[in-house]
N, C-alpha and C positions, 0 to 999 in steps of 0.2 A: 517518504523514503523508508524502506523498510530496514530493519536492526539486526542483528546476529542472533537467532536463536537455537539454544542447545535441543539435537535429537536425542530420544533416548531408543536405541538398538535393543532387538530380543539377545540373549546371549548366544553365540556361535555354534558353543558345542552340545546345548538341547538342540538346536533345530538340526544339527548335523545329526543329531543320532536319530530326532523324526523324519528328516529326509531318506536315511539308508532303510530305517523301517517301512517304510512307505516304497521303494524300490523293492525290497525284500519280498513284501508283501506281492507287490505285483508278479514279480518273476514265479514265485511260490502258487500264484493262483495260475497263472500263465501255462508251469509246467503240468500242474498235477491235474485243474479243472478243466485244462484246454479253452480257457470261456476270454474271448479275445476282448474284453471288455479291460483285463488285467491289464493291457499296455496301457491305458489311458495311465493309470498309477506309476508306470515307470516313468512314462513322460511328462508327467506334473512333478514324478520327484528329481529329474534329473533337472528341470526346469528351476526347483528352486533351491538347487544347488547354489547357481548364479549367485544368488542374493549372499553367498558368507562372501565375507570382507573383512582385511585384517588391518589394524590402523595402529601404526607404529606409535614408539613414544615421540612426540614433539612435532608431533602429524594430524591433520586435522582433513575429516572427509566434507565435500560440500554434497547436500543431495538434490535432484532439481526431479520430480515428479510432474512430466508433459508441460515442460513452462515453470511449475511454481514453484515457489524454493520452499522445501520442506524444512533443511535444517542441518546444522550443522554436527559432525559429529567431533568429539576433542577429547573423550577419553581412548587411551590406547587399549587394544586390545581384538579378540577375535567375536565377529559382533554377523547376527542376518538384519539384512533390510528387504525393504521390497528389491526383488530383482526388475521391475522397470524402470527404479530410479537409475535418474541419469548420474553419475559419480565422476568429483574433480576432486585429488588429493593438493592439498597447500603444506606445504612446510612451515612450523610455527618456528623455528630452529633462528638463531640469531644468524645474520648474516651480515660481511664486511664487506663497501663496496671502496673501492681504490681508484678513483678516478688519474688518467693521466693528465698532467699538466696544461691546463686551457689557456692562452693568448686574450688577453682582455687588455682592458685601458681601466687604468684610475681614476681616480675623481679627477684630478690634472691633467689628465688625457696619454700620459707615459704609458710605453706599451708592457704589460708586463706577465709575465709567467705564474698560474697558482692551480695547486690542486687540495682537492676535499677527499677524505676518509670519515666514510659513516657507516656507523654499527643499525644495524635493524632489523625490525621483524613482523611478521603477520600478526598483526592483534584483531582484524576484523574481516572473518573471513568472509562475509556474504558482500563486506567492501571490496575487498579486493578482486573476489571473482566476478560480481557485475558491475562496480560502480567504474572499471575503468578497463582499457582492452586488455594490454596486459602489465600487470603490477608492475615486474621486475624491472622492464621498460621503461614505466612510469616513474620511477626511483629513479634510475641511472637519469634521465633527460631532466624531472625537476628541478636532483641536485645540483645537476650543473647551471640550469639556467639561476636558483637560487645564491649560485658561488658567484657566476657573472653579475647579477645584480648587488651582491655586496659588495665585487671590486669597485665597480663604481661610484658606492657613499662614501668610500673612504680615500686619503693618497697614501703609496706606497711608504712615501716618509714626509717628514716635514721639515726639506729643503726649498720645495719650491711653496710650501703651505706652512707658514708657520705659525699660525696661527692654530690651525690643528693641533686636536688632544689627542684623538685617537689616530693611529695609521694604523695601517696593516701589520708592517716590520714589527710596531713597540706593543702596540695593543693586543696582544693576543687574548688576554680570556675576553677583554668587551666585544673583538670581533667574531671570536669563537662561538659567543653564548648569541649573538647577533645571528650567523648566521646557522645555528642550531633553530633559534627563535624560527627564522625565515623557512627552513626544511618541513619542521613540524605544519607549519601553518599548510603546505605542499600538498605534502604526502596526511594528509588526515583524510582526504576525498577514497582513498585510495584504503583507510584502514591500519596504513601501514603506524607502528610504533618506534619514534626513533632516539635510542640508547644513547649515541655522543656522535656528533658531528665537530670535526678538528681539518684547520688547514692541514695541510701535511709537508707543501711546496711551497714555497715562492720566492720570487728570482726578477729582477728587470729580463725583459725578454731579449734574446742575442743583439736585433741590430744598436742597443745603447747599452748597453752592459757595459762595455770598455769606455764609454763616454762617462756615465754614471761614477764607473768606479776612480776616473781620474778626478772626478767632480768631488769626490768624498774624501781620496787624497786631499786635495787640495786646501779642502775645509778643515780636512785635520792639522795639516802643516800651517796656514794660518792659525789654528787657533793655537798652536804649537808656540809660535812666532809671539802672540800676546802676550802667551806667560811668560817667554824666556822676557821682552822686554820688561815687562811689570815689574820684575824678580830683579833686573839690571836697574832699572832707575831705585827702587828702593835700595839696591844695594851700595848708588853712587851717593843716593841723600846720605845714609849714614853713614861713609867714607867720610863727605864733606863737612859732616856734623860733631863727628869725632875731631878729627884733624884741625878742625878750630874752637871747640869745648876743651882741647887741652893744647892747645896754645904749639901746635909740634911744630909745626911752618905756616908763616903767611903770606896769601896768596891774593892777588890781584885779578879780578874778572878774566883779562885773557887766559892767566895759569891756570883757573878754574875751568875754562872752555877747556883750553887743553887737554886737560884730566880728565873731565870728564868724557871728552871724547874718546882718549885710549882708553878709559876703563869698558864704554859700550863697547868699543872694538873688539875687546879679550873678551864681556861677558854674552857680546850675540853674533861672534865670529862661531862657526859649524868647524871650524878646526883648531888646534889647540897655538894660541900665543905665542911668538918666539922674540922674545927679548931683545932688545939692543941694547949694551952697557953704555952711557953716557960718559968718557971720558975727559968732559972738558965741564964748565959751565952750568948751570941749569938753561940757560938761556940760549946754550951753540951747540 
């Protein structure tokens, strides 16, 4: 496989000022000697006009001479080459690709919504112009097949896997640098260099979205439920621990039942206690 290597160009503006001389010349014999040998000179200098070529900054020219790759050019600036080289300009220029949101399955098989944003750019220009048909292409479709196969090693969350360390939702730099890993490995056939690759999206996909999110509810409100009870039973032991470490009233297993069941009532009732004054008895 062949490597990227640097051309070195004559510089633009000698060979422009031997070009106009070389045309000069000929029109000058053309006019005064009449000797029609003089056009040959205009048409070899207007000929190698062709060859100036201007290479922007952040611009790199590929040159290909009947088939074989001569070489690349990468410094900017106003440069002659042979005019039968055959000439592709590649942009070295950072560039952002913004993928829209793709429909994949999880490791759990959930359908879900994700997109990828990656930063990159030409680092190898004699990869990119023949090692694949066309680069830019080649990027766009990798990174997405790359993003599909990392939804897959991982689940969205770890409700249905909880055994899972990493998900998608919590894990973001292991996923992140994951599926950076997996790009790079892609796009290197291709020459391309790539700067940072970042989810950007993700979302359970519409038709369980509303199912998911009442799923998540729910799990919150239980675990809501735990601590209020938790928080209620320790706070009826040390009711009942006080109340006979100082001797206030004694009470008998059913008063106890009692008690402790209004105190649960007031402390895991979801609306506020309303009193009824005892006017008779403890016991009516």
């Amino acid at each position: 496989m062949k490597n990227e290597k640097t051309f070195s160009a004559a510089p633009g503006f000698l060979m422009l000022f031997l070009e106009l001389l070389i045309i000069g010349v000929g029109i000058l014999g053309l006019v005064f000697l009449h000797n029609p040998w003089f056009v040959a000179l205009i048409v070899i200098g207007i000929f190698m006009l062709i060859g100036l070529v201007i290479v922007n900054p952040n611009e790199s020219m590929v040159l290909v001479l009947f088939g074989a790759y001569k070489g690349s050019i990468k410094e900017n600036g106003f440069f002659w080459i042979n005019p039968f080289y055959t000439r592709k300009k590649i942009s070295l220029r950072a560039r952002n690709f913004d993928s829209d949101p793709s429909k994949v399955n999880d490791k759990v098989g959930n359908p879900i919504k994700i997109g990828v944003v990656l930063v990159w750019k030409v680092d190898n220009t004699y990869k990119a112009a023949f090692e694949v048909n066309e680069y830019e292409h080649f990027v766009v479709v990798q990174s997405e097949a790359a993003l599909r196969k990392l939804a897959g090693k991982y689940p969205y969350d770890n409700f249905e896997d909880e055994e899972a360390e990493i998900t998608l939702r919590s894990g973001v730099e292991e996923v992140n640098h994951e599926l950076e890993k997996e790009i790079v490995e892609r796009l290197e056939i291709a020459g391309i260099h790539v700067i940072e690759a970042r989810i950007n999206y993700i979302a359970y996909a519409e038709e369980i979205a509303s199912a998911m999110l009442r799923r998540q509810q729910a799990t919150a409100v239980v675990a809501a439920r735990h601590k209020i009870v938790e928080g209620a039973v320790s706070m009826v032991e040390i009711a009942l621990e006080q109340l006979s470490g100082k001797e206030i009233i004694e009470m008998d297993h059913e008063s106890k039942a009692a008690m402790v069941s209004n105190l649960m009532v007031v402390l895991c009732s979801e609306e506020s206690a309303r009193p009824v004054v005892n006017t008779g008895t403890l016991n009516h």
